[in-house]
PAZAPA-4460 file (N, C-alpha, C; in steps of 0.05 Angstrom, whole numbers, plus 32768, in hexadecimal, padded with zeros to 4 digits):
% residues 330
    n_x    n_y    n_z   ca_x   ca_y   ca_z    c_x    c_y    c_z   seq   type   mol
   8800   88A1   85DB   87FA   8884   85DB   8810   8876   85CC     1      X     A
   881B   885C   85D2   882E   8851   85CF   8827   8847   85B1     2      X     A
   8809   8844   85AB   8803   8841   858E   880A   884F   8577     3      X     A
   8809   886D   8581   8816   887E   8566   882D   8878   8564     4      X     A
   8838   8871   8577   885C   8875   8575   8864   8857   855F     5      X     A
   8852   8842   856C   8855   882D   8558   884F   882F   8538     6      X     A
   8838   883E   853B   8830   8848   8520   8849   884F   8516     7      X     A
   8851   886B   8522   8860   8881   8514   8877   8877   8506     8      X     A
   888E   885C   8516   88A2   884E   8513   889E   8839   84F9     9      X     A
   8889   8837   84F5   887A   8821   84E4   887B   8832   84C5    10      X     A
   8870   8849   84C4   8869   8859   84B5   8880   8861   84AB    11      X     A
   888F   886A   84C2   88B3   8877   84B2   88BD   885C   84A8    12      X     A
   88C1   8845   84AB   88D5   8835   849F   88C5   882A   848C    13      X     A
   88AF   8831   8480   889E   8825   8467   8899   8834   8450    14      X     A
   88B2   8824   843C   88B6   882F   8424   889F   882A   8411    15      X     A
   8886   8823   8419   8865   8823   840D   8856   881D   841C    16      X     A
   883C   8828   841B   8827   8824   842E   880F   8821   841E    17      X     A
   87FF   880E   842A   87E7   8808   8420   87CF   8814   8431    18      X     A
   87B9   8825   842C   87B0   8832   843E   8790   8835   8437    19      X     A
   8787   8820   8444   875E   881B   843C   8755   881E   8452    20      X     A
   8738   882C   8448   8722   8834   8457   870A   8822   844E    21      X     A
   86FD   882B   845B   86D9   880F   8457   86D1   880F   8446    22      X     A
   86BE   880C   843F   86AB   87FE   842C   8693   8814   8430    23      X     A
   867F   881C   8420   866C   882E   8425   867C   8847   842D    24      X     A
   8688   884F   8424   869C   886B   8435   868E   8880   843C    25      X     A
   868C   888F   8450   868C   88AA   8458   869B   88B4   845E    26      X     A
   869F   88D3   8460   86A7   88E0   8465   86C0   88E3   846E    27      X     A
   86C8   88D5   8486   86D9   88D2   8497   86E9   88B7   848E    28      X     A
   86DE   88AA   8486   86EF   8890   8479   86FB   88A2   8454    29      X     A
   86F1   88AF   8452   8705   88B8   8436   8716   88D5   843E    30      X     A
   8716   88E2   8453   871D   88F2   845D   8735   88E7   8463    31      X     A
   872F   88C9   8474   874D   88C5   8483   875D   88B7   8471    32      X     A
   8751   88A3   8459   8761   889E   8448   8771   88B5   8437    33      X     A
   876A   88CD   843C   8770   88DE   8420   8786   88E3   843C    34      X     A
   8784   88F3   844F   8792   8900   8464   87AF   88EE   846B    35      X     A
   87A7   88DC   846B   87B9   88C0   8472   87D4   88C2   844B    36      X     A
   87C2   88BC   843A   87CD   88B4   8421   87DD   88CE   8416    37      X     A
   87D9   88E3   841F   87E8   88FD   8415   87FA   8909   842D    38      X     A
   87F4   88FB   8444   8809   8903   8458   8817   88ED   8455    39      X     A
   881F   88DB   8455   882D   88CA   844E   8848   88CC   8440    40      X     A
   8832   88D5   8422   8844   88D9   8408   8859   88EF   840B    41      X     A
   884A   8904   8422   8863   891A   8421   8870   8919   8436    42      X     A
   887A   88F3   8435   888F   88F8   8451   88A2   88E0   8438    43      X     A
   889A   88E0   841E   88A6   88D7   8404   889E   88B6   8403    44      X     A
   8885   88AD   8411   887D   8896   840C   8871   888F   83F8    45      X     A
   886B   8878   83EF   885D   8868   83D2   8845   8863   83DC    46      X     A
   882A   8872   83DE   8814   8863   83DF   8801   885F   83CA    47      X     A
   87ED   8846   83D9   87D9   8845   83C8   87BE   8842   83D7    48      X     A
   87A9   885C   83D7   8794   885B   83E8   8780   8852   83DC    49      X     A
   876A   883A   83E7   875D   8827   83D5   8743   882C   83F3    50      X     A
   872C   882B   83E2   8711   8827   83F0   8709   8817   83D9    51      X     A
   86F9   880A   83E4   86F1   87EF   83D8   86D0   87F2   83CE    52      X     A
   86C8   8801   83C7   86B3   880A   83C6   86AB   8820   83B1    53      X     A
   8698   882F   83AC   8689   8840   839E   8694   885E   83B0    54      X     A
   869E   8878   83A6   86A1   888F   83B6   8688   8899   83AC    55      X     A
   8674   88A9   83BE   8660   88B7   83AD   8673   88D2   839F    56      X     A
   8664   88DA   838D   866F   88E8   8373   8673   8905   837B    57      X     A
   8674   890B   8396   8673   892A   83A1   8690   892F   83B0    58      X     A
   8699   8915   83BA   86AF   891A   83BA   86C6   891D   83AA    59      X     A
   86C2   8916   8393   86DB   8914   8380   86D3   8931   837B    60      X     A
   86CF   8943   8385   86CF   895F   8382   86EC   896F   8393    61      X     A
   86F2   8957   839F   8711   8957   83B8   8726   894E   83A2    62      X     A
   8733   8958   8390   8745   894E   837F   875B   892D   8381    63      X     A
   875E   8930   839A   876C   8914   8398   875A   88F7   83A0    64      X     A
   8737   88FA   83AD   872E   88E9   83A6   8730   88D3   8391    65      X     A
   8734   88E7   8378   8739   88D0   8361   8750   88BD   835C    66      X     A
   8764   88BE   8374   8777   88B7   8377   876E   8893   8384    67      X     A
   875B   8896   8395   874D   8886   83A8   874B   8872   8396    68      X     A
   8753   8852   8398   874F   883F   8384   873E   8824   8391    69      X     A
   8738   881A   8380   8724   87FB   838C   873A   87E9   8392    70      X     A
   8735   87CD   8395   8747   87BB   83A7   874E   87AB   8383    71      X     A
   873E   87B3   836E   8752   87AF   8357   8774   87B4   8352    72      X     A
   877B   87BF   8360   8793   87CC   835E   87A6   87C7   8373    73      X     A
   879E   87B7   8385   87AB   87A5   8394   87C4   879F   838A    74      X     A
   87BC   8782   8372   87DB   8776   8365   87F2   878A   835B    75      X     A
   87EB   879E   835A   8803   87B1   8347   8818   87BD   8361    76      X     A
   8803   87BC   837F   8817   87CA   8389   882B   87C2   83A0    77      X     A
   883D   87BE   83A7   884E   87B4   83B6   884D   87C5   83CE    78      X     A
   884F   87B8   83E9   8847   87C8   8404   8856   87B8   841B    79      X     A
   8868   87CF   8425   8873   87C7   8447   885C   87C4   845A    80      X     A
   8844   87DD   8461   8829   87DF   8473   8816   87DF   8469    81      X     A
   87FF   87D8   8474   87E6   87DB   8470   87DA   87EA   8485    82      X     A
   87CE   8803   8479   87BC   8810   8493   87A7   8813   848D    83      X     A
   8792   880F   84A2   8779   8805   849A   876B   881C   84AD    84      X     A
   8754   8834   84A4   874D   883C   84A9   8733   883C   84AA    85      X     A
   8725   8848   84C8   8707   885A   84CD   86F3   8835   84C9    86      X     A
   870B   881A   84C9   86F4   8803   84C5   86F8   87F8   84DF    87      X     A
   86E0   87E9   84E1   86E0   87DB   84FD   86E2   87BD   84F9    88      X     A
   86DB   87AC   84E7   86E6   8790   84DF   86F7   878F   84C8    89      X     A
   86F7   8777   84C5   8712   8772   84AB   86FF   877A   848F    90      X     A
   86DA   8767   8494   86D7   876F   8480   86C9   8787   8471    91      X     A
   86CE   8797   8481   86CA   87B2   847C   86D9   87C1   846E    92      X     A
   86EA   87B4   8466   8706   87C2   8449   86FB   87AC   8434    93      X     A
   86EA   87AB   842F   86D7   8790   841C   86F6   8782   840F    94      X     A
   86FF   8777   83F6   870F   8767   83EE   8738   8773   83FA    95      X     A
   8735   8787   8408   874A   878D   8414   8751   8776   842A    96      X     A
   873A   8773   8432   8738   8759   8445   8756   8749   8443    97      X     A
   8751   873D   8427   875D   8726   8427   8780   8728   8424    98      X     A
   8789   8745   842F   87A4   874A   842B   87AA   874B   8447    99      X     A
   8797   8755   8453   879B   875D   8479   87AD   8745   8482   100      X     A
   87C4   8747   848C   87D7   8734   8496   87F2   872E   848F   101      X     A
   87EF   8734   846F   87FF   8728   845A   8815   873E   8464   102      X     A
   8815   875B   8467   8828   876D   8470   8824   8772   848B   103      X     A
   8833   877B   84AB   8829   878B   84BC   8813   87A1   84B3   104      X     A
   87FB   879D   84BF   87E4   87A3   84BF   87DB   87BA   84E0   105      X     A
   87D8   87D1   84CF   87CD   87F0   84E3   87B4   87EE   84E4   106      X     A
   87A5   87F3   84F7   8784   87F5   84FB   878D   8814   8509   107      X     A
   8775   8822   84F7   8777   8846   8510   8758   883F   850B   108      X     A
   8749   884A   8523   872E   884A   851E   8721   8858   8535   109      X     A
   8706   885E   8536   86FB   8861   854D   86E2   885B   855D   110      X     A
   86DC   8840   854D   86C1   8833   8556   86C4   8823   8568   111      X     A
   86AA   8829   8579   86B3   8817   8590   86A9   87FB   858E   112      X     A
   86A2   87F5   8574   869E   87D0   8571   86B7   87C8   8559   113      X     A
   86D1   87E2   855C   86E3   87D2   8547   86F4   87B2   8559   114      X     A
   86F3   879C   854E   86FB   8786   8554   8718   8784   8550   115      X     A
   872C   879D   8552   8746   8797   8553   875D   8787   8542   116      X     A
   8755   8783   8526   8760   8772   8522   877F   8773   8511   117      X     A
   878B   878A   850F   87A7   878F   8512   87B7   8787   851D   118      X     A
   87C9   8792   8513   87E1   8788   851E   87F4   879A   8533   119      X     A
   87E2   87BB   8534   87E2   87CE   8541   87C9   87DC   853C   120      X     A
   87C1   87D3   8557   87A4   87EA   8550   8796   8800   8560   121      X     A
   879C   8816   8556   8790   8831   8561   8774   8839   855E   122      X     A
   8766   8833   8572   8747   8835   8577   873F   8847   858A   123      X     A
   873C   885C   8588   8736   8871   85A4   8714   8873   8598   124      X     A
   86FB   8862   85A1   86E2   8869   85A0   86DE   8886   85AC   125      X     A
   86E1   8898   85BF   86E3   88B0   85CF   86E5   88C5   85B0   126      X     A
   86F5   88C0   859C   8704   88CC   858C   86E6   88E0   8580   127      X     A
   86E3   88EB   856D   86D4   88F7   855F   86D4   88EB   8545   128      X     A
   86EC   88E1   8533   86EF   88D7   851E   8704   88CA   851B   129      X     A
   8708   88BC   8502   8723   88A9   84F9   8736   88C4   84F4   130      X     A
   8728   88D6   84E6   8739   88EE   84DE   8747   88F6   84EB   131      X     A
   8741   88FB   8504   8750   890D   8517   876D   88F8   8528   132      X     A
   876D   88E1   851F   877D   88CD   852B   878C   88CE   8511   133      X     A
   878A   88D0   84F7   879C   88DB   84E5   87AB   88ED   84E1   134      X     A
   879C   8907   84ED   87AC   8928   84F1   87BE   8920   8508   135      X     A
   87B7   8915   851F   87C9   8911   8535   87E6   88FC   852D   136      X     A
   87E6   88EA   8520   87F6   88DB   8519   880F   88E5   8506   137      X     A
   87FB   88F6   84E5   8806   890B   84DB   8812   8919   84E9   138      X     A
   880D   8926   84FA   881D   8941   8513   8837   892F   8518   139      X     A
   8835   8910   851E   884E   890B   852C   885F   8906   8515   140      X     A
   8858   8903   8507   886E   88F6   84E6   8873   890C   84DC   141      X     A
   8871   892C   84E6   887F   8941   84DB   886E   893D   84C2   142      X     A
   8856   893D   84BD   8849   893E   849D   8842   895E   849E   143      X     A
   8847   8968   8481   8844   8988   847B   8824   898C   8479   144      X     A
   881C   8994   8486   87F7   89A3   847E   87F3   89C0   8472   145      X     A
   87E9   89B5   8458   87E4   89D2   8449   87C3   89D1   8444   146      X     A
   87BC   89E3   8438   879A   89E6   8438   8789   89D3   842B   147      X     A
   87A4   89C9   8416   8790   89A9   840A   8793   8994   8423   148      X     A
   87A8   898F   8429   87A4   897A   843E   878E   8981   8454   149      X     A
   8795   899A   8467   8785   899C   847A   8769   899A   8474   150      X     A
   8760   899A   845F   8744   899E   8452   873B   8977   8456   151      X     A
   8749   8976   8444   874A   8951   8443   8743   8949   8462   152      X     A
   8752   8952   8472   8756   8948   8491   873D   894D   849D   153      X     A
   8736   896F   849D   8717   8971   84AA   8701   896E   849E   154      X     A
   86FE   8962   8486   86E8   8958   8477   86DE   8942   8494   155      X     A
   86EA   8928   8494   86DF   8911   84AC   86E4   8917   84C6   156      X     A
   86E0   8934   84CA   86E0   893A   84E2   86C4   8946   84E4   157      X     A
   86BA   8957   84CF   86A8   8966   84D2   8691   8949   84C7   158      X     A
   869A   893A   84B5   867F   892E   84B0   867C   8922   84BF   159      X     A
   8691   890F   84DB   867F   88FE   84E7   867A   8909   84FD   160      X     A
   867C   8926   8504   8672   8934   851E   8652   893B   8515   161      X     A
   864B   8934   84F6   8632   893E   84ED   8631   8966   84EB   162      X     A
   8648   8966   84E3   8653   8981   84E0   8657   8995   84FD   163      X     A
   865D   8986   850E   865E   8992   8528   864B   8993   8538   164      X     A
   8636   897B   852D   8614   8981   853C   861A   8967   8552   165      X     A
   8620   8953   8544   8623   8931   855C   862F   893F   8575   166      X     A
   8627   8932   8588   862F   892F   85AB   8654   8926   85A5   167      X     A
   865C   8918   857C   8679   8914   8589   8688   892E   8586   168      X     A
   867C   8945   857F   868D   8957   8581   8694   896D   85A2   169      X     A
   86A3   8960   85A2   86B0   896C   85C0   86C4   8975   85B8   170      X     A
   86D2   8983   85D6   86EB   8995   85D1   8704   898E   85B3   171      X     A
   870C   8975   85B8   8723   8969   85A7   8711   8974   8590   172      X     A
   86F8   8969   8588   86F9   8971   856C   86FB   898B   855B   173      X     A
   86E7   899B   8572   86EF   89BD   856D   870F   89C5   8569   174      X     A
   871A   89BA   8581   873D   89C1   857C   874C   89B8   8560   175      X     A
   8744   8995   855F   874D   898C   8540   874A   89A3   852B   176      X     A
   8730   89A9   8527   871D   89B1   8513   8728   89D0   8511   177      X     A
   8737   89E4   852F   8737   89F4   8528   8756   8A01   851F   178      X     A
   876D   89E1   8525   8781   89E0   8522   877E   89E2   84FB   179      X     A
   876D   89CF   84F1   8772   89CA   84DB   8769   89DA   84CB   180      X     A
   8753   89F1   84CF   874C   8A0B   84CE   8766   8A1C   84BE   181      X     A
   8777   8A22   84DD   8794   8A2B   84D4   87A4   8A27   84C2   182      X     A
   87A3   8A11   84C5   87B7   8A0A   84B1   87A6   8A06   848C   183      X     A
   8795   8A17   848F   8786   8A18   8476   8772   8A0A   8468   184      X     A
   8760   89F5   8474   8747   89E5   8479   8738   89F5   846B   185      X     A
   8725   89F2   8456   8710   89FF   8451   86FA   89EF   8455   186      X     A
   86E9   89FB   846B   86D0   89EF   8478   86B6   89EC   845D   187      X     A
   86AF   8A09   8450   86A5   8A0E   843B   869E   89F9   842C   188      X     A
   86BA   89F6   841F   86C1   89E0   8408   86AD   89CA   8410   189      X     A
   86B2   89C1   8423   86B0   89A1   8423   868D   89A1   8434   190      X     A
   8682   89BC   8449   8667   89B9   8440   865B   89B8   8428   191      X     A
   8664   89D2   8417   865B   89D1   8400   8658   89BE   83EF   192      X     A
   8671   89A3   83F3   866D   898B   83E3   865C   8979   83E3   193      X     A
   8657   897A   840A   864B   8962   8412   8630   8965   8416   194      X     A
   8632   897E   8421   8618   8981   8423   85FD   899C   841C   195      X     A
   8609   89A0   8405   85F3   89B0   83ED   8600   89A9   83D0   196      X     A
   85F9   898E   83D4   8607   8986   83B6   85F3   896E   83B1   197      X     A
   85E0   896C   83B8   85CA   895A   83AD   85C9   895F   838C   198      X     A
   85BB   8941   8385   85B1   894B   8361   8595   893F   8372   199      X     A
   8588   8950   8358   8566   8951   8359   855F   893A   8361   200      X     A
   8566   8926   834A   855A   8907   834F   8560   88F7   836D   201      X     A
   8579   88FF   837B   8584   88F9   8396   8563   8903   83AA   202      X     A
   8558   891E   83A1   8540   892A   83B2   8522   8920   83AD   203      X     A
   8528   8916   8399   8512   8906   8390   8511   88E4   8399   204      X     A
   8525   88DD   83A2   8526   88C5   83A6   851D   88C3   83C5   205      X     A
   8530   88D9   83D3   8526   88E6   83F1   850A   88EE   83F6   206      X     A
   84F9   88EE   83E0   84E0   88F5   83DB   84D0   88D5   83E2   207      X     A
   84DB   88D0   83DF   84D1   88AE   83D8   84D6   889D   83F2   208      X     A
   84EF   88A7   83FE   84F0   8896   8417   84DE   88A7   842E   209      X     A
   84D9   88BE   8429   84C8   88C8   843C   84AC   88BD   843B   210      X     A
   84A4   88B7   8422   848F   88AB   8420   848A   8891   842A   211      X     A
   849F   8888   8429   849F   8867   842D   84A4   8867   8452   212      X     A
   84AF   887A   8461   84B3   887D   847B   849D   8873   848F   213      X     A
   84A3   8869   84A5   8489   885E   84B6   8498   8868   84D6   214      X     A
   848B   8868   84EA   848D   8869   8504   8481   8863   8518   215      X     A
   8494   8853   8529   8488   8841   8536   8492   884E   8558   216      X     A
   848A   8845   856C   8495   884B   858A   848E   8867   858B   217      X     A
   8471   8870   8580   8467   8888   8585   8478   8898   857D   218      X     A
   8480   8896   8561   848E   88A4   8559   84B3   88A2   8563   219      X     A
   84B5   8893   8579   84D5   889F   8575   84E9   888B   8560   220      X     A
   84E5   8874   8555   84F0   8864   853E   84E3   886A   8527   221      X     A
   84EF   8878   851A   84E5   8884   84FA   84F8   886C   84E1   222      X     A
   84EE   885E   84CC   84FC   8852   84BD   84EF   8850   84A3   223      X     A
   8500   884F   8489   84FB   8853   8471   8509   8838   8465   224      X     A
   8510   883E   8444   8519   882A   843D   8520   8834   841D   225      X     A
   853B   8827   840D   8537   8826   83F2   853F   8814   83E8   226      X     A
   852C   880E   83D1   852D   87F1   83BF   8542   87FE   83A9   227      X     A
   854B   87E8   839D   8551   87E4   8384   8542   87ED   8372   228      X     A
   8532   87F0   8375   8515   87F8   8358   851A   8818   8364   229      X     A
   851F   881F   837E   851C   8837   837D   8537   884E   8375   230      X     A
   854A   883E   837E   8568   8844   8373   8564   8846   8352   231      X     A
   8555   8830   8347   8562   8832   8329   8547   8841   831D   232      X     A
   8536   884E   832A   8519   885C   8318   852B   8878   831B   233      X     A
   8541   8881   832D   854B   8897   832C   8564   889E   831F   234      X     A
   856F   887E   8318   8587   887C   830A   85A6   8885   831F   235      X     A
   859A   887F   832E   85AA   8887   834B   85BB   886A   8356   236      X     A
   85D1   886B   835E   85E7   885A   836D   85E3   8852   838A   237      X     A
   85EA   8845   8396   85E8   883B   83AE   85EA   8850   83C4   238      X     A
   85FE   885E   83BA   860C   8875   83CE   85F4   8891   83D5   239      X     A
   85E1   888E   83BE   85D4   88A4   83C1   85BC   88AB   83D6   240      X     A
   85BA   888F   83ED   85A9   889D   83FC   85B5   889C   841A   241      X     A
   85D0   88AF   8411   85E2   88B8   8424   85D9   88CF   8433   242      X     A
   85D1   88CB   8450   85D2   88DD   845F   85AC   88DA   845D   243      X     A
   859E   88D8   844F   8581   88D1   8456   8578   88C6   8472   244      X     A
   858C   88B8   8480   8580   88A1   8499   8585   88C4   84A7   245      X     A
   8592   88D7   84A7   8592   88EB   84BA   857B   8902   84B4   246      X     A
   8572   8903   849C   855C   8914   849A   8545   8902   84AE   247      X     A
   8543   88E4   84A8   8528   88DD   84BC   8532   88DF   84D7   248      X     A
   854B   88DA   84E0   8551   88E7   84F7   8540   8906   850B   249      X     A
   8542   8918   84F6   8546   8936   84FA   852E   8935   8507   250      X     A
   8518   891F   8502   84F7   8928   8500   84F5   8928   8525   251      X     A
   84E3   8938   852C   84D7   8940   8546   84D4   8925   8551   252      X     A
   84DF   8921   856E   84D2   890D   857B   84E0   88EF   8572   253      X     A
   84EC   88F7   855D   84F7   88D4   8558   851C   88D4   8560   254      X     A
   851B   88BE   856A   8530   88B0   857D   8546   88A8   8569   255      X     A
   8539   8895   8556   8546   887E   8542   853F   8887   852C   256      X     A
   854E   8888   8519   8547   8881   84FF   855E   886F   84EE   257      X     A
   854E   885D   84DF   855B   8845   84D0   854F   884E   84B0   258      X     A
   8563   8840   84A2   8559   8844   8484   856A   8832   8478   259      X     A
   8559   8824   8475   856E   8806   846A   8565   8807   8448   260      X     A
   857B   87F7   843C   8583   8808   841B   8584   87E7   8416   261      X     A
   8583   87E2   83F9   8583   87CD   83EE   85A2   87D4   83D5   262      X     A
   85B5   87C6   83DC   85D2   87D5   83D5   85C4   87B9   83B2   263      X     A
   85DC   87C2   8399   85DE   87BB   838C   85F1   879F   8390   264      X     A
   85FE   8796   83A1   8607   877E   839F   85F3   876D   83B2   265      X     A
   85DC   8778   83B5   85C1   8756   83C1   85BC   8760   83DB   266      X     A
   85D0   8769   83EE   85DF   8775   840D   85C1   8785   8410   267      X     A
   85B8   8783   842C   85A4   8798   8431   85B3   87B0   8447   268      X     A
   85BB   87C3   8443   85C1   87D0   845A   85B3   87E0   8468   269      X     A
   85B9   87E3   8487   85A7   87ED   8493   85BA   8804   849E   270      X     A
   85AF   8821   849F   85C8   8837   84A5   85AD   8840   84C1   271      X     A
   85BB   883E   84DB   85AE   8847   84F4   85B9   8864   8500   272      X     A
   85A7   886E   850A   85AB   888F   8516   859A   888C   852A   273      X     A
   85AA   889A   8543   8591   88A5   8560   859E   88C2   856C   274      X     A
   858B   88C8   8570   858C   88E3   857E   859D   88E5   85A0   275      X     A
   858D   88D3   85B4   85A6   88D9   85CE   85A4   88C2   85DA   276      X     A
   858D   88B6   85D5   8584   889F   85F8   8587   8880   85E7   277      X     A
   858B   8878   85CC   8592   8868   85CA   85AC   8856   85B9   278      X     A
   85B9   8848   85C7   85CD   8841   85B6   85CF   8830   85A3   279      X     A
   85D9   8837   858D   85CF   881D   8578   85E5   880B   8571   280      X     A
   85F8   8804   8580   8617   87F7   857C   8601   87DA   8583   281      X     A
   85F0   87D2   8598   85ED   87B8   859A   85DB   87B3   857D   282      X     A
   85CA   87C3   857E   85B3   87B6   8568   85D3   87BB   8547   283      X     A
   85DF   87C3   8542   85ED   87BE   8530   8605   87A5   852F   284      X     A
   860F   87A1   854E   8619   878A   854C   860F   8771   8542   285      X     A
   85F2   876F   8557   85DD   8759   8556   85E1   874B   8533   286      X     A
   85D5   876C   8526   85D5   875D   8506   85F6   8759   84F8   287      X     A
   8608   8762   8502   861F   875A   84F4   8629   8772   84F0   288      X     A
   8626   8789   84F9   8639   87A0   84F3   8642   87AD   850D   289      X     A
   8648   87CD   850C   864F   87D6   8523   864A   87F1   8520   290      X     A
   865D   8801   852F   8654   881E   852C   865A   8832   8543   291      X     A
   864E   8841   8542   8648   8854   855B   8632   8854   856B   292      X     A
   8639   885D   857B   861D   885F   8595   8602   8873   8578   293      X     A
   8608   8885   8576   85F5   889D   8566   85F1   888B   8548   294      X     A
   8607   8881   8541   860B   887D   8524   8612   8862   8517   295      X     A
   8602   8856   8515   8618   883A   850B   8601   8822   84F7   296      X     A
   8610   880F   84EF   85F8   8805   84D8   8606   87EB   84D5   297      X     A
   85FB   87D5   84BC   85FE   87B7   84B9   85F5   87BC   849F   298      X     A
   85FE   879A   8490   85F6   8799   847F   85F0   877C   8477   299      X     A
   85D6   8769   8470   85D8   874E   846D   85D8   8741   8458   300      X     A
   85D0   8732   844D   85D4   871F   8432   85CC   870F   8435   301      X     A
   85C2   8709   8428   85AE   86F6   8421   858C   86F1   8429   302      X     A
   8582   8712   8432   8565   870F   843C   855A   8724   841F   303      X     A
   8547   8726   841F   8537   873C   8415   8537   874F   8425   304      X     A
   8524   876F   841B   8527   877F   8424   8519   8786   843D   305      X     A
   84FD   8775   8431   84E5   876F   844A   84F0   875E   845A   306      X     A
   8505   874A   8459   850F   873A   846B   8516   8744   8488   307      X     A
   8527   875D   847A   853A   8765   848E   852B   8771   8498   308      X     A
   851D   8780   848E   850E   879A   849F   84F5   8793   84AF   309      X     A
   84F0   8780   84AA   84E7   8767   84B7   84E4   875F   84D5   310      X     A
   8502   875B   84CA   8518   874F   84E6   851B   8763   84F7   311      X     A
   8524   8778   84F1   852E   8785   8504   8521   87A1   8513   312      X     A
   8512   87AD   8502   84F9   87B9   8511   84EC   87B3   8522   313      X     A
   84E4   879E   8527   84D9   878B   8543   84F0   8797   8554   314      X     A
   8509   8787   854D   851B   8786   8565   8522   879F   8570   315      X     A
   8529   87BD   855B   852F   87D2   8566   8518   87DE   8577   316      X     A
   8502   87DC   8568   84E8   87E0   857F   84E6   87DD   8596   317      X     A
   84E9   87C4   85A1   84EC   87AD   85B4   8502   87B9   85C9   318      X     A
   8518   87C9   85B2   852B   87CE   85C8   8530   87E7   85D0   319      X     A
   8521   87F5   85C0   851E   8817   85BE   8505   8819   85E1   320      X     A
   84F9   880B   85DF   84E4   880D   85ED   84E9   8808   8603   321      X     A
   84FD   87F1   860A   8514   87F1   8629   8522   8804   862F   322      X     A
   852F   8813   861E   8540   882F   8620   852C   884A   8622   323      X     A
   8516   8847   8619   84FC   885C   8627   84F7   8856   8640   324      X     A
   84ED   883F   863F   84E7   883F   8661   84FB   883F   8678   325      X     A
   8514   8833   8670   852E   8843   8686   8530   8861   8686   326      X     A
   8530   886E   8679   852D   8887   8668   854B   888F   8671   327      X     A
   8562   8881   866B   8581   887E   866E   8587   8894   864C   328      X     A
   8599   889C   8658   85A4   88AB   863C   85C3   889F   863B   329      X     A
   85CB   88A8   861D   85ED   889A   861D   8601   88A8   862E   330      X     A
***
């Protein structure tokens, strides 16, 4: 694609690069910042990799996480590019936002509601992850892969395939995944981080949203919820009811599962999951976000918690219930 090549030309003549991922991070958005920010450096570039947000505390178990800085650190650093990764709007790099333009501006992404708004932008939705459009880019810039990097690289490969379980893992990603294998990837590591690394109070809080769970459409829309009162009775962070919207997923018979969180800055977010027959890119645009067909979420301001959940349970119902009776799969 004529995009990498623009990338790649962009990349060699830039004596610093500025290189952010989203807001709320997973997996694959700190994967590609880390993959991106250390292949870079060893082609002797100046970066500075900034997520704008909270990392939950399992990843800084990846040594150069801690490297990862907030959009505080903006003024100190001087930058030829900006590459903006794994986001689909501008304001999805939260106060990074307000630099997008100021240098030639990179979008690499792979959602199919990213709105393009680079100045080069590489979007293959088809893709499996942002990650794997990092390894491929890396490949062309001659970047060296040793077992820390490759590790870094297949972390956001494996988390947003849902560890090889999602419909996006097809051929490319097995091949990515088994390229980066080779070259010294430890798969181990980074299950072990992500996922058997709960603290007690994280299962006790999961205790609580199960309780609070309801189901509607005979069962195939399953949805929960966490308050503020319930975040802070556990002494727990925003980040911690990561990956919960997929446990109500797992349950027999259900289609959808939503689990909308009450974030510490007022924001209600809503994190959506489906199994095969429904897509949730419209019901996440509708409210202001985007996503994936399987995977994708919003977040609003200024309602309450009952507001939102309110609002939009009707509507996914309403639309879950058209996609049963077509009985259309994606």
């Amino acid at each position: 694609m004529k995009e990498y090549e623009e990338i790649k030309e962009l990349v060699k003549k830039s004596g610093s690069i500025l290189i952010a991922g989203h807001i709320m991070p997973d997996g694959d958005c700190i994967s590609s910042v880390l993959s991106a920010g250390v292949g870079f450096e060893r082609l002797g570039k100046k970066v500075l990799m900034i997520v704008d947000d909270e990392i939950p505390w399992y990843y800084y178990e990846f040594p150069d996480v801690a490297r990862i800085r907030t959009a505080d650190a903006l003024p100190d650093f001087d930058y030829d590019l900006i590459v903006v990764l794994d986001a689909s709007t501008p304001d999805r790099v939260g106060r990074v936002q307000k630099v997008l333009g100021t240098k030639t501006t990179v979008v690499m992404d792979h959602h199919g509601t990213n709105t393009m708004f680079g100045d080069v932008n590489l979007v293959i939705p088809t893709i499996g992850s942002t990650a794997q459009l990092v390894f491929m880019l890396n490949k062309k810039l001659g970047v060296h892969y040793d077992p820390l990097l490759a590790t870094y690289n297949f972390m956001g490969i494996a988390t947003d395939t849902g560890f090889f379980r999602y419909s996006n893992a097809d051929l490319k990603v097995f091949e990515d995944a088994a390229e980066l294998v080779g070259f010294g990837a430890r798969p181990n590591d980074i299950s072990n981080a992500i996922l058997e690394n709960r603290l007690p109070e994280e299962l006790k809080l999961f205790a609580d949203v199960v309780a609070n769970m309801k189901l509607e459409c005979d069962g195939m829309l399953a949805y929960s919820y966490v308050s503020r009162e319930m975040f802070e009775k556990y002494g727990l962070p925003d980040h911690s009811a990561s990956g919960f919207v997929s446990e109500l997923r797992a349950m027999k018979g259900v289609e959808v599962a939503i689990l909308f969180t009450e974030r510490s800055d007022g924001s209600i977010h809503a994190s959506m999951r489906s199994k095969k027959m429904f897509d949730l890119r419209e019901v996440a645009v509708r409210f202001g976000g985007g996503g994936h067909p399987q995977a994708a979420g919003f977040s609003v301001k200024g309602r309450t918690l009952s507001q939102v959940i309110d609002e939009v349970i009707p509507y996914v119902v309403k639309q879950l219930k058209k996609a049963a009776a077509r009985g259309g799969l994606l």
